[in-house]
C-alpha positions in Angstrom: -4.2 -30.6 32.2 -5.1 -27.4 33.6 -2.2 -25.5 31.7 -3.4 -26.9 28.4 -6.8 -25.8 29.3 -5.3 -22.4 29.9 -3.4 -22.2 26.6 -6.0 -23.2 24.6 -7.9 -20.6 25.9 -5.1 -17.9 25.5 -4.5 -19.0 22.2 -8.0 -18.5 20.9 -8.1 -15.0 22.3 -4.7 -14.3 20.7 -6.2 -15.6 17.0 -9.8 -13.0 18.2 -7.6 -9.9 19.3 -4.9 -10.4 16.5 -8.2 -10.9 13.7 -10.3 -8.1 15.1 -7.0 -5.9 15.1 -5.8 -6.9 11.5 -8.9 -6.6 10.2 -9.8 -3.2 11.5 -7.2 -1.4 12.1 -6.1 -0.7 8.3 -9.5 1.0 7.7 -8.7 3.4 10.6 -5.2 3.8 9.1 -6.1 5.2 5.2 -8.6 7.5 4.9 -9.4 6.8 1.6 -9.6 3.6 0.0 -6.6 1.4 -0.2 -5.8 -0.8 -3.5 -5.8 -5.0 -2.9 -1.9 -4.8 -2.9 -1.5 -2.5 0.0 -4.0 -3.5 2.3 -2.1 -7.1 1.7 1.3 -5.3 3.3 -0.2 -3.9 6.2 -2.1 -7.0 6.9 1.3 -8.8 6.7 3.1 -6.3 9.1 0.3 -6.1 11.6 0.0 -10.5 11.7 3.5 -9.8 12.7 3.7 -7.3 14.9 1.0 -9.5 16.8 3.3 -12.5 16.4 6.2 -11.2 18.3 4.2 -9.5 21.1 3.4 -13.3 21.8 6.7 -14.9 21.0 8.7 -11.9 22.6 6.3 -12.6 25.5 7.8 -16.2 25.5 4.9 -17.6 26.9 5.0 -21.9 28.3 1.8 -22.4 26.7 3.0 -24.5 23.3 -0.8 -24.2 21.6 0.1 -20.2 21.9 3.1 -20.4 20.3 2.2 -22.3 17.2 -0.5 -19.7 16.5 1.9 -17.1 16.3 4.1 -18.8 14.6 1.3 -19.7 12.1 0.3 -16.2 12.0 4.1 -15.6 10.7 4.1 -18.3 8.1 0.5 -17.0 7.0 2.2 -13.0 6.8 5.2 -14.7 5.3 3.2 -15.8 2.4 1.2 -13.0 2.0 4.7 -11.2 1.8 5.9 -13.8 -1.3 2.9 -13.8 -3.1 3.0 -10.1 -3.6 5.3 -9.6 -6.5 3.5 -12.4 -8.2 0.0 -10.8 -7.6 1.5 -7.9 -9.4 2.6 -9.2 -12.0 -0.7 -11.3 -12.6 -2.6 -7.8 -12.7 -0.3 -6.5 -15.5 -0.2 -9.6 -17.5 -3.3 -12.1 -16.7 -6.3 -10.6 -15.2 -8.5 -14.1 -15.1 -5.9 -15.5 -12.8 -5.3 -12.3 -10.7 -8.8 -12.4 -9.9 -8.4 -15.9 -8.5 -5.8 -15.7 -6.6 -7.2 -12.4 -5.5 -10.4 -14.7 -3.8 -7.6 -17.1 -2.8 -5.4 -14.5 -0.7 -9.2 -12.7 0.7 -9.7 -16.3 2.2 -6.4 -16.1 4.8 
């Protein structure tokens, strides 16, 4: 009981550090503003960096572990969905822009 207890409550400061880190750490990074596509990529690389710190870490608390591990699958996605993003700006604006809004969301 009291090691769940515990996880849950490493696991929500994992998902606070990892989200305060990702989000502003890449405008420390560029000096300048950086285009949708890039901030995308480092985004990605720093959801995993955070990942393996955790899962090199290889921590008993399970909750812990499936953040990470979601935090890859999120950054793994991001990762995919890059060539189709630019593609859609070359070819189909309307839906660029919505997927745009749909990748801003995670």
């Amino acid at each position: 009981m009291i090691t769940a207890i515990i996880g849950m409550i490493y696991a929500i400061l994992f998902l606070l550090l990892a989200s305060v880190i990702v989000a502003v750490l890449p405008t420390f990074l560029s000096k300048k503003k950086m285009t949708f596509e890039a901030r995308v990529v480092v985004e990605a690389i720093l959801w995993v960096a955070c990942s393996m710190v955790v899962l090199v870490l290889d921590l008993k608390y399970f909750l812990l572990n499936s953040f990470a591990y979601a935090a890859l699958l999120i950054s793994g996605m991001k990762i995919i969905l890059l060539p189709v993003l630019v593609r859609l700006k070359r070819s189909n604006r309307s839906r660029y822009i919505v997927l745009k809004r749909l990748m801003r969301k995670f």
